[in-house]
Structures are given as structure tokens and as C-alpha cells.
N, C-alpha and C positions, 0 to 999 in steps of 0.2 A: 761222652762221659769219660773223664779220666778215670784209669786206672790203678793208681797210685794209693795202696793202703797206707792208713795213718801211719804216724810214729807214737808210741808207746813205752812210758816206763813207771816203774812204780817202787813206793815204798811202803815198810810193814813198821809199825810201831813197834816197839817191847810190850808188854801184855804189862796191863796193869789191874787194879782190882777188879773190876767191872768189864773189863772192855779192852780193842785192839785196836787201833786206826791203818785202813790204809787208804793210800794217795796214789793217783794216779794222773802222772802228767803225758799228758798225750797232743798230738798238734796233725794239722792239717790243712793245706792249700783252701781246701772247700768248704773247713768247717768240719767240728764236731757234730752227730745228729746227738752221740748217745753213748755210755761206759756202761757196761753192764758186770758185775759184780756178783761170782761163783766161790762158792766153798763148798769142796768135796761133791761138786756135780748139782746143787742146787742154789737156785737163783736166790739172792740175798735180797740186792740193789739195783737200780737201774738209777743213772744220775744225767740227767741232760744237757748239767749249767756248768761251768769252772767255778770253782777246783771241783775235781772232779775227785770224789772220798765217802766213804762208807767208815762205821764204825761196828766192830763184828762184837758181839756180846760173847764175853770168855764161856757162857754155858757152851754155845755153839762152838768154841775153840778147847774142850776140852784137853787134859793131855793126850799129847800123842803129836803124829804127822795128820797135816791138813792139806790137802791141794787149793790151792788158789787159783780161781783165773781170772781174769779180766778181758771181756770181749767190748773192744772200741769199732766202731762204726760211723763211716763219716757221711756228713750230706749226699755222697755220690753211691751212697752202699756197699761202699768199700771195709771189709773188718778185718782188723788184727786181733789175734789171740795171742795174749800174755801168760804162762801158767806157772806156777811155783809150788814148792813145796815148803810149809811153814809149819814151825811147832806150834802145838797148841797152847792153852794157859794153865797152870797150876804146877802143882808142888814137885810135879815129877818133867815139866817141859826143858828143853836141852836151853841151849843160846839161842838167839834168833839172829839171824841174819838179816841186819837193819832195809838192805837194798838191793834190788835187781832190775834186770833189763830184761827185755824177751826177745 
């Protein structure tokens, strides 16, 4: 069984009325099984198909800091963990920072 964890990277929308997108482009020799999708330590999403994307509901993103993660896991059970730190949505959230890597 190889070795070799996925690669992983992702982006955060800007908060808009309802809602936040993020995307997560991920790749793999063996295949993806599975993206599973955390904010603030609880499981949102789990997405098994490309694109591989959740759409977080700004209740859930209130103001403030959010931890984000993103646990990808490939056909061979290999997993990378991505995690970020993202503003929430509303009247008092900073800038967001469009994009990262892990």
C-alpha cells in the first residue's frame, strides 16, 4: 500500500448573506475515498465526489475567528489535514483571506 498522502488545498469564499463556500482541491495517485469538512472541531460535511465543496451557513459562522479543517483521505487511507483560521460572517467580521494551503 503506498504511502504517499494526498495533496490539498483550499478556498474560503467572502461571507455573503446566507452563507460561505469553501472548495477544496485535493489529488491523488490512488484516488480520492473522501473530504471531510470541520468548523471549530465539529463535523459539517463529508463529500466523496469532485469538486470537492461545502457551503457553511453564516449562523454557523458567526462573528468572530472560526477554525477550519479539512480532513482528505485517499483510497489507500492515507489523510491530510488542512486547518485554518477564518472570520466569521456579520457586521463586525475582519477581511477574509480568499485562499490557502496547508
Amino acid at each position: 500500500t503506498p504511502t504517499t498522502k494526498p495533496l490539498a488545498s483550499a478556498s474560503v469564499s467572502r461571507c455573503k448573506k446566507t452563507s460561505r463556500t469553501v472548495k477544496a482541491t485535493v489529488s491523488d495517485a490512488s484516488g480520492i475515498a473522501s473530504v471531510k469538512f470541520y468548523v471549530d472541531g465539529k463535523l459539517i460535511a463529508t463529500d466523496k465526489s469532485a469538486p470537492y465543496s461545502v457551503t457553511i451557513s453564516a449562523k454557523r459562522l458567526k462573528p468572530g475567528t472560526h477554525r477550519l479543517k479539512i480532513v482528505t483521505t485517499d483510497k489507500n487511507g492515507n489523510v491530510t489535514t488542512t486547518t485554518k483560521s477564518i472570520d466569521g460572517c456579520g457586521r463586525t467580521a475582519a477581511r477574509v483571506t480568499p485562499k490557502f494551503t496547508g
